[in-house]
N, C-alpha and C positions, 0 to 999 in steps of 0.2 A: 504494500500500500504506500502510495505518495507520502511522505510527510508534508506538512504543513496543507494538506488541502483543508483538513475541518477547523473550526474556530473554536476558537479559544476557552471562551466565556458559555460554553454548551454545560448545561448546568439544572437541577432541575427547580420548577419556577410552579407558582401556585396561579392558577387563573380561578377568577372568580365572576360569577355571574350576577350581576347587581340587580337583574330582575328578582332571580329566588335565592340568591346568597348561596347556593352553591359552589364547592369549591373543588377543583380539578388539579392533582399534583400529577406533573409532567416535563420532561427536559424540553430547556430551549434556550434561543440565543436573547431572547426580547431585554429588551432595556428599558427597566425600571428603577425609581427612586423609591415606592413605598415597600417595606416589608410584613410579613403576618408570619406567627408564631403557631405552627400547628403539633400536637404529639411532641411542646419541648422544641423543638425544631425552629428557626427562623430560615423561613424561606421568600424572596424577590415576589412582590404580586402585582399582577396585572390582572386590572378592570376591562371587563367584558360586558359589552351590554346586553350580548344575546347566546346562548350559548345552546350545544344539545337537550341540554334540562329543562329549560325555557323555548326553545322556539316549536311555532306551532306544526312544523312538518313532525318533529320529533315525537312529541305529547301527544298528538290529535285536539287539541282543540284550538278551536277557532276564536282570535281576537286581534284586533289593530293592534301592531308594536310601531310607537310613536314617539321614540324616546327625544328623537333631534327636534321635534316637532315643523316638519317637511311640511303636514298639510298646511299648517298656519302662515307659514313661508310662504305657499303658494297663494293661498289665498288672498293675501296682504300685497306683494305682488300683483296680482289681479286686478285685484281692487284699484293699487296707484295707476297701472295701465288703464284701466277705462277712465278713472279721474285725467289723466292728461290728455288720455285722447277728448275726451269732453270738453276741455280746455280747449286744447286747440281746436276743435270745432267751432267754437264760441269764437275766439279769438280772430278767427279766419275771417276778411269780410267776402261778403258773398258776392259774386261777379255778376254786374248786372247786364242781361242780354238787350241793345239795342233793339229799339222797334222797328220794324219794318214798315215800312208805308204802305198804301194798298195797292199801289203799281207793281212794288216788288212782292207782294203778295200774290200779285197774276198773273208775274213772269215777267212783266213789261222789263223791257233793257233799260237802263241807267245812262245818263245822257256821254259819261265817258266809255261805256261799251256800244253806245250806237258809231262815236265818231272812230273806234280801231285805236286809240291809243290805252286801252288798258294795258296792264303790265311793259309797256316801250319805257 
């Protein structure tokens, strides 16, 4: 086997799941500041906010995991989008269409396309 291919710091590390406080001892490289004391033991922990003990493929049951709060992000977003596009809606003035006379209403020619110098 190669030396030096694997790291160093491979070690084993507590993950814990902050939904059900569950906690999972297992090696790994991760880098953490906080520790936890399990069996006597101080072991490196790293917060999980979802883990196979909590999530709903795993349990079978069904319920929103919301922790970032995504939907409210979006929503809030949403929200400021139609607000500015109503803004500038408002904001925009409206173009007004010249009227047409009732000659140019019946087709009749305009006194500069009867003489041929339109567009010269």
């Amino acid at each position: 086997m190669k030396k030096g291919v694997h790291p160093d710091n491979y070690r084993p590390v507590v993950f814990q799941d902050t939904n059900d406080n569950s906690t999972i001892i297992t090696r790994s490289t991760a880098v953490t500041d906080e520790k936890i004391t399990l069996d006597g033991v101080e072991y490196p922990l790293v917060k999980v906010h979802i883990s196979s003990s909590s999530h709903p493929f795993f349990t079978g049951e069904e319920r929103i995991v919301d922790i970032e709060g995504r939907v409210d992000k979006f929503k809030a977003r949403q929200q400021a989008a139609q607000k500015a596009r109503e803004a500038r809606q408002a904001a925009k003035p409206k173009a007004k269409k010249a009227k047409k006379t009732e000659a140019q209403k019946l087709g009749a020619k305009t006194s500069v396309e009867k003489s041929g110098t339109a567009g010269q």
